[in-house]
Phi, psi and omega in degrees: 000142178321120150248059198279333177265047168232145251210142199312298178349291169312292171325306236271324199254004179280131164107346208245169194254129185238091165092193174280169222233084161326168195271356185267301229268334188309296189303335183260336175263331210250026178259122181254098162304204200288314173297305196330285202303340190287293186306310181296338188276006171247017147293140231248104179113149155292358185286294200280343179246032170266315243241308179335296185295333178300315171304298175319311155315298201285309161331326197252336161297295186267356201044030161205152173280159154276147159311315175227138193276354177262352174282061169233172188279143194279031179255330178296322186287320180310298182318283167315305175279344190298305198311321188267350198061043154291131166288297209241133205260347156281014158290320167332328201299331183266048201233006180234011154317319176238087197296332159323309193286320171318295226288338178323286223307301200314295167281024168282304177332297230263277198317275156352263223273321161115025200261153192241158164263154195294061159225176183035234182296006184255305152349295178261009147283319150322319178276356168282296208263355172273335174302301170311307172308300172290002190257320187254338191252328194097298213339152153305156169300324168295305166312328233237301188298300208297337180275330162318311189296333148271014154276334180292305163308290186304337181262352177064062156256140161292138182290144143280182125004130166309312179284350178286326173284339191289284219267037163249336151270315205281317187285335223253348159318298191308308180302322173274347177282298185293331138333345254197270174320321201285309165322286202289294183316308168300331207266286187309316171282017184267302190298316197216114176295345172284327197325323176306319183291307162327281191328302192303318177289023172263012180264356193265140139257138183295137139342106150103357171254193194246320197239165209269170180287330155329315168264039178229342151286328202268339174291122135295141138022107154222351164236164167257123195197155166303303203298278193340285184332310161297343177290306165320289174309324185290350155274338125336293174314265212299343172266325157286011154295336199278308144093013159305324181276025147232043175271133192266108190249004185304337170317308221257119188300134189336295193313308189280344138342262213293326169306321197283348182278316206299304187313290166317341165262357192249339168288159175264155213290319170316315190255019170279309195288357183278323180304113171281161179317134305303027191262019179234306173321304189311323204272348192273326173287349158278000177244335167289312172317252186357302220291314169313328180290289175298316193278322173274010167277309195316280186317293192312320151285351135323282172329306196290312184269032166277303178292334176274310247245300191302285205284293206275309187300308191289323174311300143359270192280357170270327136344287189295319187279332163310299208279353172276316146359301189262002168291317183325314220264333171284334191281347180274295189336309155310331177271308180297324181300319202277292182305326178275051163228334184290307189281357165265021180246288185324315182297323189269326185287341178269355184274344214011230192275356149289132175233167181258027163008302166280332152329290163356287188272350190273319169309331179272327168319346216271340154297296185205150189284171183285354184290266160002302167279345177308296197294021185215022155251323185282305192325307202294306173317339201260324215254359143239107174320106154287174169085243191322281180114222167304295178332301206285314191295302182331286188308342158310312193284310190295319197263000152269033161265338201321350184268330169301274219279308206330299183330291179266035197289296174310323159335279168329306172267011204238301196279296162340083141343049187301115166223177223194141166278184179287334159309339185265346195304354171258354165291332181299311196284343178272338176265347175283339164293007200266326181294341164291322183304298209316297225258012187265139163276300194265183173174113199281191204266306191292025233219308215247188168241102174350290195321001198258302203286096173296173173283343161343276186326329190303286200316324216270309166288331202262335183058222186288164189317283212296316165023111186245345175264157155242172173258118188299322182284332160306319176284325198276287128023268159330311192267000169256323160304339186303314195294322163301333163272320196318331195278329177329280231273010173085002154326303190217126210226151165267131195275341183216080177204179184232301179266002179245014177297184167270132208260321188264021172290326186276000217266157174286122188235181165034238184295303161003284172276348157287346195284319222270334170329295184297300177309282194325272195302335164277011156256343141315329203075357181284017158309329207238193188294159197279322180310321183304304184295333198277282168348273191307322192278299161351281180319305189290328207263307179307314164289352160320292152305333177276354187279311159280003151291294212300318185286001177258359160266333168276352154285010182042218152261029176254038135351122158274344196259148184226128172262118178237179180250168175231156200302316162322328193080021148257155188254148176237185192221088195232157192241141172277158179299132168328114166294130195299151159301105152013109170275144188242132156330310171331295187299321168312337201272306218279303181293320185279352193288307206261316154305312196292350173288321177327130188266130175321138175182142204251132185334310190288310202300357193279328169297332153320292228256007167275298166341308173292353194236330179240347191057042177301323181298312188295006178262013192279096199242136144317147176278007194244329172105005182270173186284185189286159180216051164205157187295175134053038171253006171305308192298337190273351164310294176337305173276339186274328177278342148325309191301306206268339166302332164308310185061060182237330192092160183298323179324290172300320207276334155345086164222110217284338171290340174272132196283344185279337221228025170304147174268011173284296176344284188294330171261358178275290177336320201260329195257338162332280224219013160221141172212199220270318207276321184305334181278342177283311194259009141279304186305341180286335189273351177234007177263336193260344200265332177285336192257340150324347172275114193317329200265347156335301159304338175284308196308330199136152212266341203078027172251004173243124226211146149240104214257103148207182190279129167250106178293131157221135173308142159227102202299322202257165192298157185177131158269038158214060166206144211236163208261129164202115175246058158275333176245356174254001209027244207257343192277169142239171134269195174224159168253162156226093172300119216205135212237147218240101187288175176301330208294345205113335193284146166268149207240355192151147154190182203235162168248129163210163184268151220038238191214062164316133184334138175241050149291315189290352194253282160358262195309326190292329153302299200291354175263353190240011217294157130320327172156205188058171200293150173302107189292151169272335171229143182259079212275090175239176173261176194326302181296000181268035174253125164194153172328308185254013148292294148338340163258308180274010156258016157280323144313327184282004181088354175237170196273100171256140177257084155290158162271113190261125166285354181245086187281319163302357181263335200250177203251130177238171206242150150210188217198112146270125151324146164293152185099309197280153161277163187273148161324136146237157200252356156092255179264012157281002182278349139317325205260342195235049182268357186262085221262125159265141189269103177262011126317329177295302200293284183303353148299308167278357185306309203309304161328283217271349123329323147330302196284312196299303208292324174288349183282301193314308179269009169095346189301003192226145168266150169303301172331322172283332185283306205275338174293295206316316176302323180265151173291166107014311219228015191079347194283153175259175210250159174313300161316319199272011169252292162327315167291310186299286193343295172281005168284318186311327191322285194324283174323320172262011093002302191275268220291343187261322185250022179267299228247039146301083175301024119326295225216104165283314197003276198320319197274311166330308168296350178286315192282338155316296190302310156324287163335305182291351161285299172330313234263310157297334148324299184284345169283348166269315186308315194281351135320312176273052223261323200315146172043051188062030164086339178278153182273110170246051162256135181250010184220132171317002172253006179251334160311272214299338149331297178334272172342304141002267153320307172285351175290328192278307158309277018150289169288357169280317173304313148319277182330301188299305185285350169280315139326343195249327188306295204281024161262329158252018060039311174274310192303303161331325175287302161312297176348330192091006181287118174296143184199105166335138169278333188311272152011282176307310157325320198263010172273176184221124192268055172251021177257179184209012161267037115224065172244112168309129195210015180253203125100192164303153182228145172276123156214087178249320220281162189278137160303160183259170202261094202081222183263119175340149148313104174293179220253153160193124227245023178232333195215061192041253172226191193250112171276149196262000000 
């Protein structure tokens, strides 16, 4: 039978030993306990219980015997005599002398241990959980085979025949792929029997176009404008016309929903119409259900960034130049104000309690005629506003846009599936009136609802108190800024988005939170009672402080941390700046030693031969999920993903005689098999191949992780990229946050546009990771710092650190039990004046346990959580106060030991981790050198590939020098070179100056068969 979606490699390596046996996979399959040691110890020779364990290892490594039980890499025999106290481990050799005695050992092994062959009721239980899996996750066929093979090793089955496994996933696939169409299809003619029919004509292209009507649905957005906007909705509009989203899909599991989605929007209207009945029904309505979802995020980030960019910004700056305009005019007004008050101040004071009203004016005449102070009293009023200020003229300014938004004002309120907690709900109702308004001039005062009108907003709507009209274009206006925050903070939500949904629609809730409570929080730790748990965190801040009062009295006075005073009479706390570390000759030495060894090399082979070593290219899965149907599809991953990490284009990567490097090829290749998720389970796969490298381990264990932003301009229209022009000059852009372990790996990252608090950001990298270990501390710069981030990575199980630069500014805490005296810190009891309400935490426990358990298991973005928490004015909200509250715990945790003049560690690794994130930040830029470093993708799923790709070239390239660093290193030692580990710790795999990243790139050369010759920059070279 065909094993065409395996890969030669793959067929070729099944049941079989591919290289050595890590030193984790030694200790966990080939380590023999007491029983173990007990059945081999009644074998007669060292040969034979040599030979015996050896089977006994491989069985439980590969789940098969071998034909011949010595064909493994000669580190399992090492392993194994060491283990038996065998001296000399080629004594095995002689266990195959007698073949009788293997197969004995062989059905003893079988017997003994309990292992079964692949029939009957153990058959069609395999084909039961490859049926469920594929029923529930969507997997490849690839995907699909590895979990068989390891259900099969867990359940203690002998591997059958590679095609005896090929056609036991492939039939129980197949079965569940139909299962699937059927559902969804039959779910669809139900709601409408036409419906199927509609949906196919969305595959027809019409007479005078270029693209079928499906991909003229699938164009989002690109410029901001009012007309855009109208456009946008009206593509909301046409896809819920359609009346696919309200097809009942509860059947069907998500994860498969969105694979049968992914395809259908990236496929073309030809090979959508080619798919037979019922897998083309299925695939269109999972992909219109998606695509509705996508066109109202699409509007809605539209929306949002109109009113900042159109509306809020230019009202803004225009605001300002008016009143700097009108500064001449206030100031003479002013001088005439300021002298007649003064010489009115003199009158009254010589007047005592009688005054002379005409006395009066006649002293002030002598300043200015009277005319004259009138008019230079309505001026100072007119050009300062009371109440509103600065605010009421901007919003003055904001109600002459009324011509930006009118184009969607019906729309806006028609299309949009719109829903609202009870606060944003009189706002829904003020925006479904708006459109009514437009062909209106007056709009009387009972017309609208007052309450919706901040006071900013008065003047600019109400003109004067008596007024009985308002101003329509003001009103109008108003009430899309209302809406533009009700959506920030999720007052008022899309009922059918992904990003603009209601977060607490996401929260775990009813049977849910009852299945997911006990799992979820005990692995949070968040089991036991909050007193218990508030009683333990209490206890560490107390020994915290106390640890450090003692330790700024035994430093005395060379003391780095300082109690100072402020002109106020409050005491701060501040630390002096860190000294740099000591560079040693040694480490100079050490370093320039290990570059020059590094061997030259040009990027793409660098992508070869990290491949030949984790088989990362093979995780480029079809978008359909079927298996490869082409030679050589590693290489064509390989250039494409050169291409777009480069920001070079397709071009360079080109070579029309190689069937792989086509430029057909290469576009199939590109819209296929590489995305967001193929690029996360290639990146897991060089993230697990980095921390295997011995020299890693000097580096960090990987549980200390760091999260920020690499800014990129993005020159062409696009609404998902946003205006700053400290990184952007006059353009806009994007950030990519992107998040970074100790070992070096890049570990996950998120894109969003422009350069958003990045607090808001931060939990949302650290929930989505790519792979490795969970970190336990979390390394950011200032801005990802607040109160209630700090409680919710606390909650979440991690340490979080930033670097704060304004250390002396911040407010630390300290925490009594009820019942208990307060601590004392001696002369820190001024700096720790500050009390967390822990009754406020224990009130809210219940909630913010909630949250945690829904962040962990995914059903919520942190991002939506942290809107959700804050007011309008930035302030949290009562839950979202009870989380800072329990954040403060952390923060003053994290700040009493950043300045623990003892102990630098703490502060120092923070600042280490950072650095190694710069340092790859600059090691992405010279990757990413095409077309001045700018992002030209004009839509967020081509963005975030893009990044993508380059995070991933970016971690192949680390993973290679680090291999190559820690080859030379070894070499070095064999030298006979004494080498610090201090020294070693401190190398680094971020350089790239010998690496080639220009010109045309080749990749016909073969990877080489192990590691290259190093360099050696005194005699040529070094053989490994």
């Amino acid at each position: 039978m065909s094993v065409e979606f395996l890969s030669e490699e793959q067929a070729g390596g099944f049941g079989r030993f591919l290289g050595e046996p890590s030193r984790a996979d030694l200790e966990r399959f080939f380590y023999l306990d007491d029983a173990d040691l007990e059945l081999i110890a009644k074998r007669r020779g060292d040969h034979n219980r040599l030979g015996f364990a050896v089977q006994l290892g491989t069985l439980r490594f590969l789940g098969v015997l071998l034909a011949d039980p010595l064909d493994v890499p000669w580190g399992v025999v090492d392993y194994l005599s060491a283990r038996l106290g065998i001296a000399d481990p080629s004594i095995v050799k002689k266990y195959m002398q007698r073949r009788p005695t293997v197969h004995e050992h062989a059905r003893e092994i079988r017997a003994v241990y309990g292992y079964r062959d692949l029939v009957g009721p153990v058959l069609e239980d395999l084909s039961a959980y490859v049926y469920s899996r594929a029923w529930t996750h969507g997997e490849g066929p690839t995907v699909l085979f590895e979990l068989a093979t390891a259900w099969l090793r867990r359940e203690r089955v002998l591997l059958p025949g590679v095609t005896t496994l090929v056609r036991v996933v492939q039939s129980a696939r197949e079965a569940a792929q139909s299962g699937v169409y059927g559902v969804v299809a039959t779910a669809a003619s139900a709601v409408d029997p036409r419906l199927p029919v509609v949906l196919r004509g969305l595959l027809v292209t019409d007479q005078g176009d270029r693209a079928s009507r499906l991909e003229a649905l699938r164009a989002g957005p690109t410029r901001v404008s009012g007309p855009e906007l109208d456009k946008a909705l009206g593509r909301v509009a046409a896809v819920r016309a359609l009346g696919a989203g309200v097809v009942d899909l509860s059947a069907v599991p998500p994860a498969r929903v969105r694979a049968l989605a992914r395809y259908g929007i990236v496929a073309k209207a030809q090979s959508l119409r080619r798919l037979a009945e019922p897998r083309r029904t299925a695939t269109l309505v999972a992909t219109v259900t998606a695509l509705e979802a996508n066109a109202v995020d699409d509007a809605l980030d539209l929306f949002d960034l109109l009113m900042t960019t159109r509306v809020l910004g230019p009202s803004r700056r225009a605001a300002a130049a008016e009143q700097l305009a009108k500064l001449p005019e206030l100031a003479k007004a002013s001088r005439v104000l300021a002298r007649v008050g003064a010489r009115l101040l003199r009158v009254l004071e010589d007047s005592g309690d009688h005054v002379d009203v005409a006395a009066a004016w006649t002293a002030l005449e002598q300043i200015a005629a009277r005319d004259q102070i009138a008019e230079a009293v309505v001026t100072v009023g007119q050009l300062v506003p009371e109440g509103s200020g600065t605010e009421g003229a901007m919003r003055e300014q904001m109600a002459r846009r009324f011509r930006t938004v009118a184009p969607f004002l019906r729309l806006l309120a028609t299309t949009i599936p719109w829903g609202a907690t009870v606060a944003g709900q009189p706002l829904l109702e003020a925006l479904a009136g708006l459109d009514a308004l437009r062909g209106r001039r007056k709009v009387r005062r009972e017309e609208i609802d007052e309450a919706l009108i901040p006071p900013a907003w008065h003047s600019a709507v109400f003109g004067r108190v008596d007024e009985v009209e308002v101003d329509r274009d003001a009103w109008v206006v108003c009430v899309l800024e209302q809406l533009r925050l009700h959506l920030r903070r999720r007052d008022v939500f899309a009922t059918v988005s992904t990003r603009w949904a209601d977060p607490r629609a996401q929260l775990l809730d009813g049977p849910a939170w009852d299945a997911a409570r006990g799992p979820a929080l005990r692995s949070l730790s968040l089991d036991v009672p909050v007193s218990e748990h508030l009683a333990g965190k209490v206890e560490l801040l107390d020994v915290a402080w106390r640890g450090l009062a003692d330790a700024i009295v035994g430093a005395g006075p060379d003391s780095s941390v300082r109690l100072t005073e402020t002109e106020g009479g409050k005491v701060k706390l501040s630390a002096a700046p860190l000294d740099a570390l000591d560079v040693p000759e040694s480490l100079t030495v050490l370093r320039a030693r290990v570059a020059g060894m590094l061997p030259r090399v040009d990027l793409p082979e660098i992508l070869l031969e990290v491949h030949a070593w984790t088989g990362f290219l093979h995780a480029y899965t079809h978008v359909s999920g079927a298996g490869p149907r082409m030679s050589d599809l590693p290489v064509s991953v390989a250039a494409v993903l050169i291409a777009e990490a480069c920001n070079v284009g397709l071009t360079p990567v080109l070579a029309e005689g190689h069937p792989a490097l086509t430029r057909d090829r290469l576009g199939h290749v590109d819209a296929n098999y590489v995305r967001s998720e193929t690029h996360a389970a290639a990146n897991a796969l060089l993230i697990d191949a980095q921390s295997d490298v011995p020299i890693a381990a000097s580096w960090g264990g990987g549980l200390l992780a760091s999260v920020d932003g690499l800014r990129f301009v993005v020159p062409v229209r696009t609404i998902n990229a946003a205006p700053n022009p400290k990184y952007f000059g006059r353009g806009r852009g994007l950030t990519w946050f992107n998040a970074v372990n100790d070992q070096v790996a890049g570990i996950g990252g998120v894109v969003v546009p422009g350069t958003v608090r990045d607090s808001l950001y931060v939990l949302d990298t650290m929930l989505n990771l790519d792979g490795g270990p969970k970190p336990e501390m979390v390394a950011s710069d200032t801005a990802s710092y607040s109160d209630m981030v700090f409680g919710i990575f606390t909650l979440l199980g991690y340490r979080f650190s930033p670097r704060i630069a304004d250390l002396a500014d911040q407010r630390l805490w300290r925490a009594t039990l009820p019942g208990q005296a307060p601590g004392d810190y001696g002369a820190l009891n001024d700096v720790a004046r500050h009390k967390i309400r822990l009754e406020k935490i224990t009130d809210h426990w219940d909630d913010m346990a909630r949250v945690a358990a829904s962040l962990v298991t995914g059903t919520v973005r942190a991002y939506d959580v942290l809107r959700m928490l804050t007011r309008d004015n930035g302030a949290p909200n009562p839950l979202g106060a009870a989380i800072a509250e329990y954040g403060r715990i952390a923060k003053t945790l994290h700040l009493l030991a950043v300045v623990d003049p003892t102990d630098e560690t703490y502060r120092r690794s923070i600042n280490t981790q950072l650095t190694v994130q710069e340092s790859r930040h600059r090691l992405a830029r010279a990757i990413f050198h095409g077309r001045r470093g700018q992002i030209y993708q004009r839509y967020r799923e081509g963005q975030e590939d893009q990044l993508g790709a380059l995070g991933l070239v970016l971690n192949a390239v680390v993973l290679w020098n680090t291999r190559y660093t820690d080859a030379a290193v070894t070499a070095l030692h064999k030298a006979g070179q004494e080498i610090s580990e201090v020294d070693v710790a401190r190398l680094s795999p971020l350089a790239d100056q010998h690496i080639n990243m220009l010109g045309r790139y080749a990749f016909t050369a073969p990877a080489p068969d192990g590691l290259r010759p190093l360099q050696d920059p005194a005699a040529g070279q070094i053989e490994l």
